[in-house]
LODOFI-776453 format. One record per residue (C-alpha): z negated, x negated, y negated; residue in three letters. Coordinates in Angstrom, 1 decimal, decimal comma, always signed. Each point is the difference from the previous one (the first is absolute). Example, Ala and Ser with C-alpha at 12.3 -4.5 7.8 and 13.67 -1.06 7.14 Angstrom:
2
ATOM       Z       X       Y  rest
ATOM    -7,8   -12,3    +4,5   ala
ATOM    +0,7    -1,4    -3,4   ser
***
This chain:
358
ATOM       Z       X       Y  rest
ATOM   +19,0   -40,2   -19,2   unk
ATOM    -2,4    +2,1    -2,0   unk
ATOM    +0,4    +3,4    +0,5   unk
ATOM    -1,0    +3,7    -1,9   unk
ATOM    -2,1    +0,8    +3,0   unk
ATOM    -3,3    +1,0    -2,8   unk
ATOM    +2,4    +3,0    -1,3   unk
ATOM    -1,1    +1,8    +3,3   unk
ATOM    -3,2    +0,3    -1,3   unk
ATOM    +0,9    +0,9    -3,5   unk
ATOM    +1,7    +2,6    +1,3   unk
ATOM    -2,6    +1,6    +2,5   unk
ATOM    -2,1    +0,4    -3,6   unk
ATOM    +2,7    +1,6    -1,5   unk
ATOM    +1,2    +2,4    +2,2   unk
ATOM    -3,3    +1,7    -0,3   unk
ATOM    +0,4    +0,7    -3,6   unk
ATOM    +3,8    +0,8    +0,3   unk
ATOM    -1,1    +3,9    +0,4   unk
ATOM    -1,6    -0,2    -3,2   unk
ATOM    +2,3    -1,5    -2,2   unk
ATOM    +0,5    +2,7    -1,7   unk
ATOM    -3,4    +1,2    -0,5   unk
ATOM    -1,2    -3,5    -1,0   unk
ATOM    +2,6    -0,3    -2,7   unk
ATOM    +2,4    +2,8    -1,1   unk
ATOM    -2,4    +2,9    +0,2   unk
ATOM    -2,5    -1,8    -2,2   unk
ATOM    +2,8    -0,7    -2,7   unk
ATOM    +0,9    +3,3    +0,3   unk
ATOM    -3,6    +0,5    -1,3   unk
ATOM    -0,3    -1,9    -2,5   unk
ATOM    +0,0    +1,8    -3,4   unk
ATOM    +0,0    -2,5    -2,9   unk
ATOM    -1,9    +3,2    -2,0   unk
ATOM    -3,2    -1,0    +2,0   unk
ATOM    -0,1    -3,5    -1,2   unk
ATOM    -2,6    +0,3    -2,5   unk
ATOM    -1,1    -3,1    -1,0   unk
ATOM    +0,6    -1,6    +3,6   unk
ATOM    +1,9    -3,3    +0,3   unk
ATOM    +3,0    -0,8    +2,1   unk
ATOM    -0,4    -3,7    +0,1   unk
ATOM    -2,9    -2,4    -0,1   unk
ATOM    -1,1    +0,0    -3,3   unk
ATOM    -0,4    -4,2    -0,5   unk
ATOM    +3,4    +0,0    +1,3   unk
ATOM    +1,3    +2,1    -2,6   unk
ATOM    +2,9    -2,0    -1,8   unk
ATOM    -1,3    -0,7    -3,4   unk
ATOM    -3,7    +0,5    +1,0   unk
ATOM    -2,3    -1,4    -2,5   unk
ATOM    +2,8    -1,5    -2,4   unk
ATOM    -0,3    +1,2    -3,8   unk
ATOM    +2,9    +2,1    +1,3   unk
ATOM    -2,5    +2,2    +2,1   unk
ATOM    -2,6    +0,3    -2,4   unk
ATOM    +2,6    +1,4    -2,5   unk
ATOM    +1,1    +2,7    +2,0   unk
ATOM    -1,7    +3,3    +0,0   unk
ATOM    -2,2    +0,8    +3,6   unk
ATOM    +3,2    +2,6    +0,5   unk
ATOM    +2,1    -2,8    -0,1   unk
ATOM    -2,1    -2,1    +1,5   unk
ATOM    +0,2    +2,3    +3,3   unk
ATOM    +3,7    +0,2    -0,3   unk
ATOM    +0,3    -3,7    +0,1   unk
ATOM    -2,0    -0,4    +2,9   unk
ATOM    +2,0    +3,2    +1,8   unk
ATOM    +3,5    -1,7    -0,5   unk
ATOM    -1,1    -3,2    +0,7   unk
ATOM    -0,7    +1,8    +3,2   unk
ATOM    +3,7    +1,5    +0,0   unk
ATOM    +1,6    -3,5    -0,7   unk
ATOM    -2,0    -1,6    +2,9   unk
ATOM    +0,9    +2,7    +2,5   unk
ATOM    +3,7    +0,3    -0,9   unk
ATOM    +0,2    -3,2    +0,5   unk
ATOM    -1,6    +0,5    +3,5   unk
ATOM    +2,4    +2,2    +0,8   unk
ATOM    +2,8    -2,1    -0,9   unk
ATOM    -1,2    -2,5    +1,9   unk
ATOM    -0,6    +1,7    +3,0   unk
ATOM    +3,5    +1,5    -0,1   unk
ATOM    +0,8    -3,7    +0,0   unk
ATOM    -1,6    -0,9    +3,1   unk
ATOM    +1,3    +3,7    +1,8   unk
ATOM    +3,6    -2,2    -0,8   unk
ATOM    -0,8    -3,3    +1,9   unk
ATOM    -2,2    +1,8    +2,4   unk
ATOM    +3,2    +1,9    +1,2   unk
ATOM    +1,7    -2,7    +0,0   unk
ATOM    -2,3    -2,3    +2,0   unk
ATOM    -0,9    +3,1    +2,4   unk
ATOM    +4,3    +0,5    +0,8   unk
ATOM    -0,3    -3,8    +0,7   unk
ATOM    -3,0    +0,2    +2,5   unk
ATOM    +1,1    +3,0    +1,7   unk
ATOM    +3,5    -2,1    +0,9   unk
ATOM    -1,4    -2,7    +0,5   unk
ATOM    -3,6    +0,1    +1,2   unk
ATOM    -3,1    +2,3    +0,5   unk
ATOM    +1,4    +3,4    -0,5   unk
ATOM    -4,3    +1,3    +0,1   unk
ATOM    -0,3    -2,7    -3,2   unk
ATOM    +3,6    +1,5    -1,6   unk
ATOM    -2,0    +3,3    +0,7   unk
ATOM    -3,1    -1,0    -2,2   unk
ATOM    +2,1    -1,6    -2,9   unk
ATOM    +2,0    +3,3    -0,7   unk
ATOM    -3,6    +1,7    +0,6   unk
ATOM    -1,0    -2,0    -3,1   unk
ATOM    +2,5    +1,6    -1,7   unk
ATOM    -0,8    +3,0    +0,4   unk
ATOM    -3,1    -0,4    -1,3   unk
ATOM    +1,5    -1,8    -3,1   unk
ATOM    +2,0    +2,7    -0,7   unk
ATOM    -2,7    +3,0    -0,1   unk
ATOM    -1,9    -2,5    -2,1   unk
ATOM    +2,6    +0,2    -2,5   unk
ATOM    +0,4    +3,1    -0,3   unk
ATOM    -3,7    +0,7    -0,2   unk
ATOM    -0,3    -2,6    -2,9   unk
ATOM    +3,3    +1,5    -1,8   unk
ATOM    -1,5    +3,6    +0,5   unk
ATOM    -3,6    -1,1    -2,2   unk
ATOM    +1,9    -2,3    -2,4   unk
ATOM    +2,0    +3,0    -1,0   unk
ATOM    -2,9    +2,2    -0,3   unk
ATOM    -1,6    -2,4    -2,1   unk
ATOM    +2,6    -0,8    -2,6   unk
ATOM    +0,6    +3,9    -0,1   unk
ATOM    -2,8    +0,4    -1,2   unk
ATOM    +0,3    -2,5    -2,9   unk
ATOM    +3,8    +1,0    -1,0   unk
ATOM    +1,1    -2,5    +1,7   unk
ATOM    +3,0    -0,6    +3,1   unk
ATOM    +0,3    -1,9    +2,5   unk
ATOM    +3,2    -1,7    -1,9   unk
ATOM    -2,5    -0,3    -2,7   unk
ATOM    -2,1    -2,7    +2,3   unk
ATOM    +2,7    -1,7    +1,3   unk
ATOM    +2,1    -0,4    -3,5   unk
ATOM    -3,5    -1,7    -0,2   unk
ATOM    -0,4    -1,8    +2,9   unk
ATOM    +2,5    -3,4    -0,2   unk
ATOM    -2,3    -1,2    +2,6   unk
ATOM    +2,2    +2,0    +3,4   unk
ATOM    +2,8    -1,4    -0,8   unk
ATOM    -1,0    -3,5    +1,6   unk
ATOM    -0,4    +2,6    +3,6   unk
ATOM    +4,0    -0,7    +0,3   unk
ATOM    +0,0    -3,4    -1,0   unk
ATOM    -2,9    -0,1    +3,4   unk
ATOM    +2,1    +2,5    +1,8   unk
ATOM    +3,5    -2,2    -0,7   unk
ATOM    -1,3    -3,2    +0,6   unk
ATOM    -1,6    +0,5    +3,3   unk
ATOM    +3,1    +2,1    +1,2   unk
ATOM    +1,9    -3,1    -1,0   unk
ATOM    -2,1    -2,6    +1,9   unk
ATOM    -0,4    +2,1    +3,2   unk
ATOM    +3,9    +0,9    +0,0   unk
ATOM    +0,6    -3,9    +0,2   unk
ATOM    -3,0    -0,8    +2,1   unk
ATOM    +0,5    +2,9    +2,4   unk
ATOM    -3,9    +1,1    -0,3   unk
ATOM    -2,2    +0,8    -2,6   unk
ATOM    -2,3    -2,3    +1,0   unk
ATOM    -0,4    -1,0    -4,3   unk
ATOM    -0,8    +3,7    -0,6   unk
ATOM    -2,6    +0,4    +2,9   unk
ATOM    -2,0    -3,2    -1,1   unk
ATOM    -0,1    +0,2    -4,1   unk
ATOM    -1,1    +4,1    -0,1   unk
ATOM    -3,2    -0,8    +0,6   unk
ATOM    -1,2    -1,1    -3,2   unk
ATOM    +1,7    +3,8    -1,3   unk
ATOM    -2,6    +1,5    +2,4   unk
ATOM    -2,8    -2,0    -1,1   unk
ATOM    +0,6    +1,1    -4,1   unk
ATOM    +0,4    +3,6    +1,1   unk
ATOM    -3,9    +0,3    +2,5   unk
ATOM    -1,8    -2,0    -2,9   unk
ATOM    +1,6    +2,9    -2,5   unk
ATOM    -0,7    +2,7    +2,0   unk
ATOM    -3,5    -0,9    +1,5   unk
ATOM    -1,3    -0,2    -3,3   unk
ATOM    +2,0    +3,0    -1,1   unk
ATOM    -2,0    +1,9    +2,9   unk
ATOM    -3,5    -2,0    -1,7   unk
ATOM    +0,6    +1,4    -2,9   unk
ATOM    -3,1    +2,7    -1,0   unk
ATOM    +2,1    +2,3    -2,4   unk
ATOM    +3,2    +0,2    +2,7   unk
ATOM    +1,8    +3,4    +0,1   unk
ATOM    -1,4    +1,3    +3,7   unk
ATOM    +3,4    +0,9    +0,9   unk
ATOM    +1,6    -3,0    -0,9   unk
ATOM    -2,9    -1,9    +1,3   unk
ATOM    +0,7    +1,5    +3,4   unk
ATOM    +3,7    -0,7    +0,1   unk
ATOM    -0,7    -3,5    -1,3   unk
ATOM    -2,4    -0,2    +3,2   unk
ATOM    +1,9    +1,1    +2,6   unk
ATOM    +3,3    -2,2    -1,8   unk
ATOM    -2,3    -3,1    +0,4   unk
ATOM    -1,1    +0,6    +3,5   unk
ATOM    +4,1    +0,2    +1,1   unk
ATOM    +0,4    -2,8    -2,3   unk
ATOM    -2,9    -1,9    +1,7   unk
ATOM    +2,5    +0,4    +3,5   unk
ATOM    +3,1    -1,2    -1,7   unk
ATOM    -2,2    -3,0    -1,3   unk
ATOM    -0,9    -1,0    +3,7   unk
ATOM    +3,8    +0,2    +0,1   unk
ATOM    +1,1    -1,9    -2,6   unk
ATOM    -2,6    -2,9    +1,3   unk
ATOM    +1,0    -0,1    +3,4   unk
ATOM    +3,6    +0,3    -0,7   unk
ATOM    +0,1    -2,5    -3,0   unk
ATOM    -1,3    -2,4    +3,1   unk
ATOM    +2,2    +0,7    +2,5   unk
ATOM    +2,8    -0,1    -2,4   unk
ATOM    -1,0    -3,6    -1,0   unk
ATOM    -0,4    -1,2    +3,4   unk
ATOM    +3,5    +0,9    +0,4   unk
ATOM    +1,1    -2,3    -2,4   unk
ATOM    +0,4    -2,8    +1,9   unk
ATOM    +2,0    -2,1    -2,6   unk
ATOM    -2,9    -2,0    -1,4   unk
ATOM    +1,9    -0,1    -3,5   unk
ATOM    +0,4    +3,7    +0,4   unk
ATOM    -3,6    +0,5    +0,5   unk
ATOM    -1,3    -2,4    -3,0   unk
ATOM    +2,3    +2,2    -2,3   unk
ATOM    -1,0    +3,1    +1,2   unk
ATOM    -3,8    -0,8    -0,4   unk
ATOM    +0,9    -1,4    -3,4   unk
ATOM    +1,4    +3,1    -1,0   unk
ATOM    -2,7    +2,0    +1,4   unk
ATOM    -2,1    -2,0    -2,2   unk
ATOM    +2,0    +0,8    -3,3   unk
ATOM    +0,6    +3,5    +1,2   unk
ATOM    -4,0    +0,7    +0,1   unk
ATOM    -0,9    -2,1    -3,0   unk
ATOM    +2,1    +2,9    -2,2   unk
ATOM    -0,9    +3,1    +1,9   unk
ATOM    -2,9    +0,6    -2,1   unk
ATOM    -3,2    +2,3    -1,6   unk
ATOM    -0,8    +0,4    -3,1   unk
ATOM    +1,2    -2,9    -2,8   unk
ATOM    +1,7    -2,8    +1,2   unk
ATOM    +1,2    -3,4    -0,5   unk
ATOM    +3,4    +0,5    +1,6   unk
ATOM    +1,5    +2,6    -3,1   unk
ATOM    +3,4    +1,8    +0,2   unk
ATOM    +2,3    +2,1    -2,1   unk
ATOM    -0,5    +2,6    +2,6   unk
ATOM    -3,8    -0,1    -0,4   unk
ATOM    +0,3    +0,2    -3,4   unk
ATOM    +1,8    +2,3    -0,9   unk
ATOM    -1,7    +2,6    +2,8   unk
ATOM    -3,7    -0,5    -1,6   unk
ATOM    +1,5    +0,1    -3,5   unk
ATOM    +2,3    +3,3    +0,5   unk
ATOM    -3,3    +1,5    +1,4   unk
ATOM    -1,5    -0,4    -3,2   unk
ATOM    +2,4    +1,6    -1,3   unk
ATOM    -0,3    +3,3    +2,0   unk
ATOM    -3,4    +0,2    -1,3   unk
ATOM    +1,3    -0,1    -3,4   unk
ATOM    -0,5    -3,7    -1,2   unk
ATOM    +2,9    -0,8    -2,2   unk
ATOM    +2,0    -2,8    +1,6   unk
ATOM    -0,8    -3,1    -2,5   unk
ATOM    -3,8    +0,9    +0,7   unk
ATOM    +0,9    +0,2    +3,7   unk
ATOM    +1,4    -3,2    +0,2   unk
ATOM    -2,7    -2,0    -1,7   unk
ATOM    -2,6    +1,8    +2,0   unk
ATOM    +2,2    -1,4    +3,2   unk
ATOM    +0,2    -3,6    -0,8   unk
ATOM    -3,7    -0,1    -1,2   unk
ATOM    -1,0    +1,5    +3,3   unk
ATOM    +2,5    -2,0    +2,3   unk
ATOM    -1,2    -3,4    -1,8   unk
ATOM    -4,2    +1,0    -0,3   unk
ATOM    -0,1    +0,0    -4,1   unk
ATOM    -3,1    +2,5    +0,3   unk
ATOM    -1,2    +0,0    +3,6   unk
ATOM    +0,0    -3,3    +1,7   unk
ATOM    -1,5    +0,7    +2,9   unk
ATOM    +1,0    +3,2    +2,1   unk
ATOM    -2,7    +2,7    +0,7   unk
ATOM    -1,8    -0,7    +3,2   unk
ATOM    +2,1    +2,3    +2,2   unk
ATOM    +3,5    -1,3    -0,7   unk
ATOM    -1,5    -3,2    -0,1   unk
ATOM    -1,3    +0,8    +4,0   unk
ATOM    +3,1    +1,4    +0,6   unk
ATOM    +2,4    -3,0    -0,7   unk
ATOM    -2,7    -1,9    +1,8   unk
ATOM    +0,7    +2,4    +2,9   unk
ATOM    +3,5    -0,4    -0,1   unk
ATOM    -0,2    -3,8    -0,4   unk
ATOM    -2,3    +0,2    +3,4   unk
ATOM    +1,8    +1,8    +2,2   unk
ATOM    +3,3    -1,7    -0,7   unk
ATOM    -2,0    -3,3    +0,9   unk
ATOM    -0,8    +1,2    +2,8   unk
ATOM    +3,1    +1,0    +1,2   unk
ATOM    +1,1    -3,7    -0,9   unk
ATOM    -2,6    -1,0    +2,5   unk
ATOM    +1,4    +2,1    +2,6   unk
ATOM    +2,9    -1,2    +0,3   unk
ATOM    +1,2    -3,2    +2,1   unk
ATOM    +1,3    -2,6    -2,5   unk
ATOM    -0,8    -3,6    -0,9   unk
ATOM    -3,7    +0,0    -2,1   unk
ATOM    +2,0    -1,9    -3,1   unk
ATOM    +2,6    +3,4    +0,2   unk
ATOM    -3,4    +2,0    -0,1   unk
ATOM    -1,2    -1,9    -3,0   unk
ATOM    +3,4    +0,5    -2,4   unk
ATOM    +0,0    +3,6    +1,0   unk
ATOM    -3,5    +0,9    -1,3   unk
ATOM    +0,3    -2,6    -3,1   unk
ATOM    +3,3    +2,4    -0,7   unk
ATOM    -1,9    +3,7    +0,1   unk
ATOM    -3,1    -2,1    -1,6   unk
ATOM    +2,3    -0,9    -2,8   unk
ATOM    +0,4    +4,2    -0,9   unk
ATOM    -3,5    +0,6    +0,8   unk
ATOM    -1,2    -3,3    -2,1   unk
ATOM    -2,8    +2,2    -1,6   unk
ATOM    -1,6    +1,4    +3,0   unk
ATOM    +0,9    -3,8    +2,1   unk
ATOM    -0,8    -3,5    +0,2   unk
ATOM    +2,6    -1,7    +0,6   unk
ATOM    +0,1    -0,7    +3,6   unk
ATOM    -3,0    +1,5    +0,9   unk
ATOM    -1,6    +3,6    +0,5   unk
ATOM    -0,7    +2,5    -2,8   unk
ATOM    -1,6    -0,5    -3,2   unk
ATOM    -1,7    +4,1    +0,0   unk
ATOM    -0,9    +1,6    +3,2   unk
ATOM    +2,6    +2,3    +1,4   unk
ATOM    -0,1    +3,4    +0,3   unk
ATOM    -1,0    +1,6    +3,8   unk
ATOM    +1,1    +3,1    +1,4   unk
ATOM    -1,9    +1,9    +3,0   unk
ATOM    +3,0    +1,5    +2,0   unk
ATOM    +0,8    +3,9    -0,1   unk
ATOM    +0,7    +2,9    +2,6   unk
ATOM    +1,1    +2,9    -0,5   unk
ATOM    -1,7    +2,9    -1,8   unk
ATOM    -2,2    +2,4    +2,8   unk
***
C-alpha cells in the first residue's frame, strides 16, 4: 500500500525555518504601517477585480488604489479562511495517522498546522491595518465577502465523507486544485512592480511554505487515491476532483455563484459605487460586455492553473479514458484559455523558484 513516506522530506525543509516563523511572518506584520503605502499596490494590478471595465475608468486614481487594496483584503481573508479549513482536517487526519500509522508523518501534518496558523494570523494582522486605514473593519469585509461561507459547506462535507469512510482520503486528493489558485495568485502578487515591500516579503516567504504544502497536497492526493481501491470509488472521486478544479478559479469565470457575486459587487460598494451601478458593472464583467478577452496576465494565469491541474491528472494511475473526462471537465471552466481536449490556447505563466531572503 502506498505510504506518506515523502513527508520525511517535507519536513527536514521545514524544520529549518521553524526558528523563524516568527521573524518570517508576525514581526513583518507587526511592521507594516498602512501610512507608508503611498501609491504602492497590494495586489497585482491586472488582477484587480473590475480592472479595465468602464467601472475602473470611472473611479478616481484614489479609488482606484482602494479597489486594488481590498481586492487584496478579500483575497487574503479568504486565504485565511481557508487555511483554517485545512488546520480542521489536517488535525483530524494527523489524530488518525498517529493511531493508526506513521507517528513521524502524524508529526509533519500537525507541523503544517502550525504553519497555517501563524499564516493566519499574519494575514489578519495586515488586512486590519489596511481597512484601518480606510475606515473600514474587518466585519466590514466579511459583511462583504458571501464568498467564506462556502469554507463550511468544504469543511462539513469532507467531515461527513471521512466520518463514514473512516479516512479522509476525498479531502487529501481534491485540495490540490485550492493550492494551485492560491501559488498562481501569489506568484504574480510577488511580480507585481508597484508591490508594498513589506507585503511583498510576507507574500514571499507565505509562498515558499505554501510551495511545501503543495508538494504535500500532490503526493498525498496520490496516495490517497491509490487507497481507493473500490474502482467505482475511484471514478467518482476523480470525477469530483474534476468538478471541484473546474470552479476553483482566477479572475472571471464561466462557473458564476451567488457567493461570487455578491463578494465582487459588495466590494464595489466599499469603494462607494452605489449598489444598482454595482451590480450592472458585475454582470457586464462576469459575462465580457466590454472586455472579451482577459489582459494577458490573468489570461497566463488561468492557463497556469489549467496546466498544472493537467498535470496532476497525468500523475495519477487511472484508465487514459478517466484522464480524458477529467481534463474535458476543468477544460470546460477554463474554456477561454483551453481547447477542448488539448493543451492551452495562451502560454502559461513560469515561476523561477524562491529562497529565502539573505
Amino acid at each position: 500500500m502506498a505510504n506518506f513516506d515523502f513527508t520525511r522530506r517535507l519536513r527536514t525543509v521545514s524544520d529549518k525555518d521553524l526558528d523563524k516563523l516568527k521573524a518570517n511572518f508576525l514581526d513583518l506584520a507587526e511592521q507594516f504601517d498602512a501610512s507608508t503605502m503611498g501609491d504602492h499596490l497590494l495586489f497585482p494590478l491586472e488582477m484587480t477585480w473590475f480592472y479595465g471595465e468602464p467601472i475602473w475608468h470611472e473611479l478616481s486614481e484614489e479609488k482606484k488604489l482602494m479597489l486594488n487594496r481590498l481586492t487584496f483584503c478579500q483575497n487574503n481573508y479568504t486565504t485565511a479562511v481557508a487555511e483554517v479549513c485545512s488546520n480542521v482536517l489536517n488535525f483530524r487526519a494527523s489524530l488518525d495517522t498517529i493511531i493508526d500509522e506513521d507517528t513521524d508523518v502524524a508529526l509533519y501534518m500537525a507541523r503544517e498546522a502550525v504553519e497555517e496558523t501563524a499564516h493566519v494570523q499574519t494575514f489578519l494582522t495586515v488586512v486590519r491595518k489596511v481597512l484601518g486605514y480606510y475606515g473600514l473593519t474587518l466585519e466590514d469585509l466579511r459583511a462583504s465577502n458571501q464568498s467564506i461561507k462556502l469554507s463550511r459547506h468544504y469543511v462539513n462535507m469532507h467531515t461527513v465523507v471521512g466520518w463514514l469512510r473512516g479516512d479522509l482520503n476525498f479531502y487529501y486528493f481534491t485540495r490540490y486544485a485550492l493550492n494551485v489558485n492560491q501559488k498562481t495568485v501569489e506568484r504574480c502578487t510577488i511580480n507585481e512592480p508597484r508591490m508594498h515591500p513589506i507585503v511583498r516579503q510576507i507574500l514571499r516567504n507565505h509562498a515558499i511554505d505554501e510551495a511545501r504544502h503543495m508538494q504535500m497536497s500532490r503526493g498525498a492526493g496520490k496516495v490517497a487515491l491509490d487507497r481507493m481501491k473500490n474502482p467505482i470509488v475511484r471514478t467518482v472521486a476523480c470525477l469530483a476532483y474534476a468538478q471541484f478544479a473546474s470552479r476553483v478559479f482566477l479572475g472571471r469565470h464561466k462557473k458564476d455563484n451567488r457567493y461570487t457575486r455578491e463578494s465582487r459587487t459588495r466590494l464595489l460598494e466599499l469603494c462607494g459605487v452605489p449598489r444598482e451601478r454595482a451590480q450592472q458593472a458585475y454582470l457586464e464583467w462576469r459575462d465580457r460586455v466590454n472586455q472579451p478577452e482577459d489582459c494577458e496576465l490573468v489570461r497566463a494565469g488561468r492557463a497556469y492553473c489549467l496546466k498544472c491541474n493537467h498535470s496532476y491528472i497525468d500523475d495519477l494511475e487511472i484508465p487514459d479514458w478517466l484522464k480524458r473526462s477529467m481534463k474535458r471537465i476543468v477544460a470546460g471552466g477554463y474554456a477561454d484559455v483551453a481547447r477542448p481536449g488539448g493543451p492551452t490556447s495562451v502560454r502559461p505563466l513560469e515561476f523561477e523558484d524562491l529562497t529565502r531572503a539573505a
